[in-house]
C-alpha positions in Angstrom: 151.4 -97.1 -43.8 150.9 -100.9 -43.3 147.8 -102.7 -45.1 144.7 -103.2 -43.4 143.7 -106.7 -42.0 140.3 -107.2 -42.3 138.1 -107.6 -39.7 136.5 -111.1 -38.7 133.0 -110.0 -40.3 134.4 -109.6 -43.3 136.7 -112.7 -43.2 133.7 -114.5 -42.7 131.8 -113.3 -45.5 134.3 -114.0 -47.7 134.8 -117.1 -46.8 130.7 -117.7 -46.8 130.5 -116.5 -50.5 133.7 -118.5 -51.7 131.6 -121.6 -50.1 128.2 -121.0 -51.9 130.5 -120.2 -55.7 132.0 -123.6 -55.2 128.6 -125.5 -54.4 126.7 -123.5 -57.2 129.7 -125.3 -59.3 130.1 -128.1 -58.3 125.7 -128.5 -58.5 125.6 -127.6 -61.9 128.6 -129.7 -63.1 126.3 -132.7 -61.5 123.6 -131.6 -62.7 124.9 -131.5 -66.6 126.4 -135.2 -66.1 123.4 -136.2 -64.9 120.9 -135.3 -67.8 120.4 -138.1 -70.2 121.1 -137.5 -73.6 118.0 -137.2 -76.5 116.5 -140.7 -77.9 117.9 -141.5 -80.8 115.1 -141.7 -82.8 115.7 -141.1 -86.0 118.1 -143.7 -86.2 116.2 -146.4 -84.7 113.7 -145.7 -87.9 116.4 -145.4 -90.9 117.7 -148.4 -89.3 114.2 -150.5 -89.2 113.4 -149.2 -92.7 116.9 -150.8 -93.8 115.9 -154.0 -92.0 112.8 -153.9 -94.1 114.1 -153.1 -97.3 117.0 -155.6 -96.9 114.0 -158.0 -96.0 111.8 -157.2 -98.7 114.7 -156.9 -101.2 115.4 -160.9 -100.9 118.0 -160.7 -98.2 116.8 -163.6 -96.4 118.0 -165.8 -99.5 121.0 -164.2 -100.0 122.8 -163.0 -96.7 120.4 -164.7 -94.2 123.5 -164.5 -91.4 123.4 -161.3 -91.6 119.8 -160.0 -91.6 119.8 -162.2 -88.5 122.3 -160.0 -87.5 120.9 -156.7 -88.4 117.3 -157.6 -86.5 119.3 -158.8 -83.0 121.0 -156.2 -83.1 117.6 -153.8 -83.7 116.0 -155.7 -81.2 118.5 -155.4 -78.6 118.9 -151.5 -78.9 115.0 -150.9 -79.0 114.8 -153.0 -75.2 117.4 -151.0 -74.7 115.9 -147.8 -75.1 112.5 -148.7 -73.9 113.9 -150.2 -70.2 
């Protein structure tokens, strides 16, 4: 006996269901790139309580350069996370 073609009804389906299975893909794998990833929040405060305790702790005598340092750099990533 020789297979059985199928019919255009069903080559259509097919082809209808193959088409939605890619898009459903290809949505979500957008859609996962394009979610932003968590605040890091705990960071930014261990990293200003540093700042302060550096401060407090007589930096600004002793390594002045980089205190300096440390706050630009705390400054920059909180505009950075707030724009």
């Amino acid at each position: 006996m020789t297979p059985r073609r199928p019919t255009a009804p069903t080559n259509i389906l097919h082809r209808t269901l193959a088409s939605a299975g890619l898009l459903a893909v290809v949505t979500l794998g957008l859609g996962a790139c394009a979610t932003p990833p968590p605040p890091p929040n705990e960071q930014m405060a261990v990293s200003a309580a540093a700042i302060q305790n550096a401060s407090a702790a007589g930096a600004t005598e002793f390594a002045p350069a980089e205190l300096a340092l440390a706050r630009d750099k705390m400054a920059r990533a909180t505009r950075g996370r707030c724009g």
